[in-house]
Residue frames relative to the residue before (quaternion, step in Angstrom):
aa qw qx qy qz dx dy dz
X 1.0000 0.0000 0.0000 0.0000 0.00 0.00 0.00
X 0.6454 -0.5626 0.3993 0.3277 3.40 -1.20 0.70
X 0.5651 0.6445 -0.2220 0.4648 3.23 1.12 -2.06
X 0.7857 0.2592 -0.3041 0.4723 4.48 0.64 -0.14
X 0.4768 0.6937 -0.3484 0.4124 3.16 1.36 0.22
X 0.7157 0.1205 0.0054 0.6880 3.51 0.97 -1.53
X 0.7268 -0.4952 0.4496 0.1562 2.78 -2.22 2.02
X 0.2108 0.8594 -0.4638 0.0424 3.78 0.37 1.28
X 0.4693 -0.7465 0.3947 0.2582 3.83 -0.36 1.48
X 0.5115 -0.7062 0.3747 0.3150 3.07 -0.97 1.09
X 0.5532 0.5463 -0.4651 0.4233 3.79 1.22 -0.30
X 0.6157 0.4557 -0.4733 0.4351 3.81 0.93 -0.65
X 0.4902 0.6778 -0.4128 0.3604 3.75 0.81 -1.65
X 0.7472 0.5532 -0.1630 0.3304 3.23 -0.13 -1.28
X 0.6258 0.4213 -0.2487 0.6074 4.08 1.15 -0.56
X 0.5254 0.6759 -0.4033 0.3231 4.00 1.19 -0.52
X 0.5100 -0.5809 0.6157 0.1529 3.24 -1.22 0.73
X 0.5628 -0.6632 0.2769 0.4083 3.34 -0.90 0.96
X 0.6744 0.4470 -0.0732 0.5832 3.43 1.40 -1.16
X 0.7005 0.4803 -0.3698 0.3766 3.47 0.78 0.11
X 0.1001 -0.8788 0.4654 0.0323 3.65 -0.74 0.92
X 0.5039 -0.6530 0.4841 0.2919 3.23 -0.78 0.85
X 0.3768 0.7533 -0.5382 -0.0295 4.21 -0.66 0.54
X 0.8974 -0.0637 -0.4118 0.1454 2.79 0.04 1.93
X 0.5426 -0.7070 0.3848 0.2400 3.47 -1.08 0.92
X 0.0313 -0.8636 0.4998 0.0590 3.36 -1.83 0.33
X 0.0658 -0.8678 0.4366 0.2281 3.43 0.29 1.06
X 0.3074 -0.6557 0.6519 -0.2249 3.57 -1.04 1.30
X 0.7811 -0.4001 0.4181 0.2344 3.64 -0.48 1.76
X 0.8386 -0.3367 0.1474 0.4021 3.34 0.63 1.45
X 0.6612 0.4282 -0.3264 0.5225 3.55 1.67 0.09
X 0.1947 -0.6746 0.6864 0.1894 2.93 -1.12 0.04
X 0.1404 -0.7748 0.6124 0.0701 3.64 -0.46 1.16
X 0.0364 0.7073 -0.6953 -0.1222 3.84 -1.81 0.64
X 0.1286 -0.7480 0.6421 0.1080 3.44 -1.22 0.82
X 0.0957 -0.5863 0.7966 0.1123 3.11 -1.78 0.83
X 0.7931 -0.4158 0.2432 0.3728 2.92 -1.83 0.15
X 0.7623 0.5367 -0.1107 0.3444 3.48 1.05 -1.03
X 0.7323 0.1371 0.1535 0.6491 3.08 1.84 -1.31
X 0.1657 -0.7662 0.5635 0.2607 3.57 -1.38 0.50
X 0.2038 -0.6977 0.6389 0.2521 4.02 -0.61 0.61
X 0.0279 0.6507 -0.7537 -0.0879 3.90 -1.18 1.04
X 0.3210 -0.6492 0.6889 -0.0315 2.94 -1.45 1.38
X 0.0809 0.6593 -0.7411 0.0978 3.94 -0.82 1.37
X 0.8826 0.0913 -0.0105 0.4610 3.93 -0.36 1.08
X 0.7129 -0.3190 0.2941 0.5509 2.97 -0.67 -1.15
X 0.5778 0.7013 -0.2835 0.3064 4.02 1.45 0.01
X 0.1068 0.7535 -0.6398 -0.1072 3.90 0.23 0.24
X 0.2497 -0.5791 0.7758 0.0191 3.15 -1.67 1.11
X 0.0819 -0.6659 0.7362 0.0887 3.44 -1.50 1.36
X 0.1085 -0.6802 0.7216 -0.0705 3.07 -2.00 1.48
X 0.1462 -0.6675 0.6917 0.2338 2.95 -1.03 1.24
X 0.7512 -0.4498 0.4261 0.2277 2.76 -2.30 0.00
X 0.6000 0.4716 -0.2500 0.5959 3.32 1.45 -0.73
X 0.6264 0.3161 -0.4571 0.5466 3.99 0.69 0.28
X 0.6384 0.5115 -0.5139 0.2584 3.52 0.08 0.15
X 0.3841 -0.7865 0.4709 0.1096 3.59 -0.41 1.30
X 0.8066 -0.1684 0.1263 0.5524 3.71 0.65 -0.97
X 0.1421 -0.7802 0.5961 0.1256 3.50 -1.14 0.13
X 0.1835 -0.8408 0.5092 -0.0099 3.19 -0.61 0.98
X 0.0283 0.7791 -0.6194 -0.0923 4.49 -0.04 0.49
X 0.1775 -0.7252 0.6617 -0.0686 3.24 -0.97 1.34
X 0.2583 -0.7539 0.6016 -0.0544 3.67 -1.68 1.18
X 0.1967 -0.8565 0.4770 -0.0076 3.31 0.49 1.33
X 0.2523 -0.6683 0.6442 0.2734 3.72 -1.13 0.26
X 0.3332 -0.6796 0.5493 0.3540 3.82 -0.77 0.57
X 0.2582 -0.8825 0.3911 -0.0394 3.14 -0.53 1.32
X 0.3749 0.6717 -0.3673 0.5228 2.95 2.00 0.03
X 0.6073 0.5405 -0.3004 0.4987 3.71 1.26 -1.70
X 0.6414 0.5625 -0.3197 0.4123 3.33 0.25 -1.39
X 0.7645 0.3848 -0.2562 0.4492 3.65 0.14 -1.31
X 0.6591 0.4026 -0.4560 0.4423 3.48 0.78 -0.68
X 0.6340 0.5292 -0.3969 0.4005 4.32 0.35 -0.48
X 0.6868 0.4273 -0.2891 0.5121 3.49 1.17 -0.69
X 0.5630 0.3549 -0.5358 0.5196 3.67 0.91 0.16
X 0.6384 0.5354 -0.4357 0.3406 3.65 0.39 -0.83
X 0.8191 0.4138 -0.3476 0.1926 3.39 0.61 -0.14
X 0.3404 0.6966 -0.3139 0.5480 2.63 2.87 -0.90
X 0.7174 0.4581 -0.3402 0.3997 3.89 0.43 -0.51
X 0.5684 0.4787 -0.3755 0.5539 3.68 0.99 -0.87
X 0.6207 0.5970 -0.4003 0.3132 3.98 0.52 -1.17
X 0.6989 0.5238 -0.2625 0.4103 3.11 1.00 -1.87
X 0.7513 0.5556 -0.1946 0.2983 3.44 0.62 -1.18
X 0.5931 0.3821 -0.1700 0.6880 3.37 1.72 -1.08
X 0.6684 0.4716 -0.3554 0.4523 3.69 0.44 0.45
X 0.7342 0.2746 -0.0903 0.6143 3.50 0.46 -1.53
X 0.3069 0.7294 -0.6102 -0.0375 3.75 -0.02 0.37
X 0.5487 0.6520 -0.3348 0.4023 3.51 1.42 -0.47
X 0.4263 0.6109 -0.6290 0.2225 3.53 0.72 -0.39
X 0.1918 -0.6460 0.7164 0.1808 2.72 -2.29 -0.59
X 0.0888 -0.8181 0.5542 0.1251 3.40 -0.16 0.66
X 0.1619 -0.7148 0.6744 0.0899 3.77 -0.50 1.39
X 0.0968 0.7177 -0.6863 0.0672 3.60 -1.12 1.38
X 0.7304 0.0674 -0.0661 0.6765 4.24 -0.26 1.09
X 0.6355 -0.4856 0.4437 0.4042 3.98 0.29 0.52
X 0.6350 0.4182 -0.5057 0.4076 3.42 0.70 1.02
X 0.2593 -0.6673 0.6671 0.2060 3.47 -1.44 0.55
X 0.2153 0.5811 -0.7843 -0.0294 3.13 -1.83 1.04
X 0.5691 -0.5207 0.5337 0.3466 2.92 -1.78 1.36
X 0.5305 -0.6571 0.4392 0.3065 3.54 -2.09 0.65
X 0.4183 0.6221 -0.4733 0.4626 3.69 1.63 -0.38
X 0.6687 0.5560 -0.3302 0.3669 3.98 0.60 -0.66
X 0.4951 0.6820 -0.1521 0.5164 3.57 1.84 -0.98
X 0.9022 0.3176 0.1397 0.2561 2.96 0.55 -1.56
X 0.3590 -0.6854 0.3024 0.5568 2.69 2.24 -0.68
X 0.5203 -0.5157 0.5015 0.4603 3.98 -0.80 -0.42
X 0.5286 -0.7207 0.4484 -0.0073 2.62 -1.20 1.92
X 0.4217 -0.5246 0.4959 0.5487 3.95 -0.72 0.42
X 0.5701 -0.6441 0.5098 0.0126 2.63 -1.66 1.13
X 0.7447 0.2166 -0.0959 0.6239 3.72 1.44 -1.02
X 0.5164 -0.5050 0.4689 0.5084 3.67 -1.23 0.19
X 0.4821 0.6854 -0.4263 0.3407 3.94 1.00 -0.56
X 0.5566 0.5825 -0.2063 0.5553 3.25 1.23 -1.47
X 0.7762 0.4431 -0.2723 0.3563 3.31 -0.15 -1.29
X 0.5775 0.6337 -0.2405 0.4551 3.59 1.41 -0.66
X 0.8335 0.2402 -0.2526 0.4288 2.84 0.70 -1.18
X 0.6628 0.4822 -0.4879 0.3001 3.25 1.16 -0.26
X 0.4164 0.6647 -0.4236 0.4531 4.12 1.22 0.25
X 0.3166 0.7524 -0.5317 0.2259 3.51 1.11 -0.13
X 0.7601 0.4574 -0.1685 0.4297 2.87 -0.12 -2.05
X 0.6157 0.4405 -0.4849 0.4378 4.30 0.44 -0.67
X 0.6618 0.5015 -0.3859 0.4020 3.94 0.92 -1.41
X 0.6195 0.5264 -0.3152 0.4896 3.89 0.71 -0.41
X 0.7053 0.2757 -0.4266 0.4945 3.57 0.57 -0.45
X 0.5331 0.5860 -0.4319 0.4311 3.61 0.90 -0.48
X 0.7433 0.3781 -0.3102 0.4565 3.45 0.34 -1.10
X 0.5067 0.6548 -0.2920 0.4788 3.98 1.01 -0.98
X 0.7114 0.5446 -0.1157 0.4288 3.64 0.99 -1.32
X 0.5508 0.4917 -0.2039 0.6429 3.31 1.72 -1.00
X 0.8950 0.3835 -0.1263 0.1893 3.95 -0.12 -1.36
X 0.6729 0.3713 -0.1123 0.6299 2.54 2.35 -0.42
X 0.0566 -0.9142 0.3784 -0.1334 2.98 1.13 1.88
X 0.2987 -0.7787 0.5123 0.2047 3.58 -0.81 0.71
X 0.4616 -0.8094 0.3628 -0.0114 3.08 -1.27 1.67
X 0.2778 0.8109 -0.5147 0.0180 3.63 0.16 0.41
X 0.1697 -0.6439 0.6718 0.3246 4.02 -1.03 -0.51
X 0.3190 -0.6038 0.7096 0.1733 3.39 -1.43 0.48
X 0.0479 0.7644 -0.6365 -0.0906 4.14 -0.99 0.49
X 0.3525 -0.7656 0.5059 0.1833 3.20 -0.85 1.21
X 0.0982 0.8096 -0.5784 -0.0162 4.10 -0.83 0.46
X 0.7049 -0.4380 0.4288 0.3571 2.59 -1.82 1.17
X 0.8806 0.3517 -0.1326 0.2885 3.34 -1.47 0.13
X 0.8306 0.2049 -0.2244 0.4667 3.20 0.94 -0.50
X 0.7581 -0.4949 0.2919 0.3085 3.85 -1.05 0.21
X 0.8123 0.0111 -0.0550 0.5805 3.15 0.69 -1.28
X 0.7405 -0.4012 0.3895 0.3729 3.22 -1.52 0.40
X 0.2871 -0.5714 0.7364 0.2209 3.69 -1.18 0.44
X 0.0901 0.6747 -0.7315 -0.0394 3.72 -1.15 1.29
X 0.0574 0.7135 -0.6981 0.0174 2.95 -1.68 0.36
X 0.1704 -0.7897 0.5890 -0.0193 2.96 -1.54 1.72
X 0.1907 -0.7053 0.6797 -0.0641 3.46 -1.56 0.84
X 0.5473 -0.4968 0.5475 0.3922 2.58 -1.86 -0.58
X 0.5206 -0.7199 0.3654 0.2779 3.56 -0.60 1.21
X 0.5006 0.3599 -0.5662 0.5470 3.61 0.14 1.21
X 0.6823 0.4931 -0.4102 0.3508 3.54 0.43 -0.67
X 0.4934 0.7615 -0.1557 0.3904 3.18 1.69 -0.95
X 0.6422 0.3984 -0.2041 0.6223 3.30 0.64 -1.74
X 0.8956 0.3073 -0.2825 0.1540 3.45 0.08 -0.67
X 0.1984 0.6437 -0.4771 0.5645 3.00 2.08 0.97
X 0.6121 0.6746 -0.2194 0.3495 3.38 0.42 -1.70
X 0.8752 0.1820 -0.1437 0.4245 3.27 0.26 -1.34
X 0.5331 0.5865 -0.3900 0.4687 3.49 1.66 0.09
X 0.6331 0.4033 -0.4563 0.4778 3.88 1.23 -0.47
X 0.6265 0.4958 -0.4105 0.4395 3.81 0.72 -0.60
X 0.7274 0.3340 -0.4103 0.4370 3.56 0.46 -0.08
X 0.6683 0.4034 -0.3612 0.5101 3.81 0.99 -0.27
X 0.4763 0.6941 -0.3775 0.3858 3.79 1.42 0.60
X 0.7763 0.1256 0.2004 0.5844 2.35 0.85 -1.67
X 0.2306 -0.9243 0.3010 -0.0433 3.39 0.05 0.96
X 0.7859 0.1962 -0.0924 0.5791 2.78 1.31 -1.17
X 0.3633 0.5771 -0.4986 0.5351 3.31 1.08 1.46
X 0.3400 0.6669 -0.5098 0.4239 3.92 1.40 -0.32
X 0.7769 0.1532 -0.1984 0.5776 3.66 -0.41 -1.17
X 0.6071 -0.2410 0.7463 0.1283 2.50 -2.94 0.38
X 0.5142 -0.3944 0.7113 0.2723 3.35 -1.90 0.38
X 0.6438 0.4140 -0.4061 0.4992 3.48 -0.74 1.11
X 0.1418 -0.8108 0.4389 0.3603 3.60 1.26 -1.18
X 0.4619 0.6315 -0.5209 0.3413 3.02 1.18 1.40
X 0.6235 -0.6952 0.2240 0.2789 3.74 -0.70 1.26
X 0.5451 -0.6262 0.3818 0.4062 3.65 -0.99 1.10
């Protein structure tokens, strides 16, 4: 049996049908997800939440840019710009002038400079873009808010493609009864 294979908590155990078996698990951003054929038990702590398959209205998998990354590379360069641009200012504070390169330290001198020193912002920008955060959102009957859960995006799909096939079943095969 599946059910002695995987490390199953005794608070899920305990909701099982005599005949019904749990084969397989998913850890998910602080869940811990079990599916049986009929139902999925998500476990966050000490809570298990039962979902059937037949309440689950929609699923949605979303691909986030970290936008924290992103925002930090786009200040880094808005700062390199200002600095390799505006070195003439002068900021007059109490009837004194001091130049802003003097503030700031001594600004790149070429646009070459200024390139290379924007490096590091274009990398977190690009880094911020490629290293996209994964989550799905699942809509259910009955309850209010969405159930999200994030991963790493293979674990994901392969939630994904295990609720669509315990949804919808008889979409699995092909005319022929050979499998989709």
């Amino acid at each position: 049996m599946v059910n002695e294979l995987l490390d199953i908590p005794k608070d899920i155990a305990k909701y099982l049908l005599t005949d019904e078996v749990v084969d397989e698990q998913f850890e998910l951003s602080g869940h811990t997800v079990f599916t049986s054929i009929s139902r999925i038990f998500v476990k966050n702590g000490n809570r298990v939440r039962d979902i059937s398959y037949a309440h689950i209205s929609s699923i949605e998998l979303q691909a986030k840019p970290r936008w924290l990354v992103v925002s930090i590379g786009i200040l880094w360069i808005v700062i390199f710009w200002i600095v390799w641009n505006y070195e003439g200012i002068h900021i007059t504070a109490q009837g004194h002038s001091t130049s802003f390169s003097r503030i700031w330290g001594t600004p790149p001198g070429s646009f070459i400079e200024y390139l290379w020193s924007s490096i590091p912002g274009v990398l977190l920008v690009t880094i911020g873009y490629l290293l996209k955060k994964w989550s799905i959102r699942v809509s259910v009957a009955g309850m209010h808010k969405e159930q999200v859960f994030s991963g790493d995006k293979d674990t994901l799909h392969a939630f994904v493609r295990l609720l669509n096939k315990r949804r919808f079943p008889s979409s699995n095969t092909i005319s022929g009864g050979k499998a989709a």
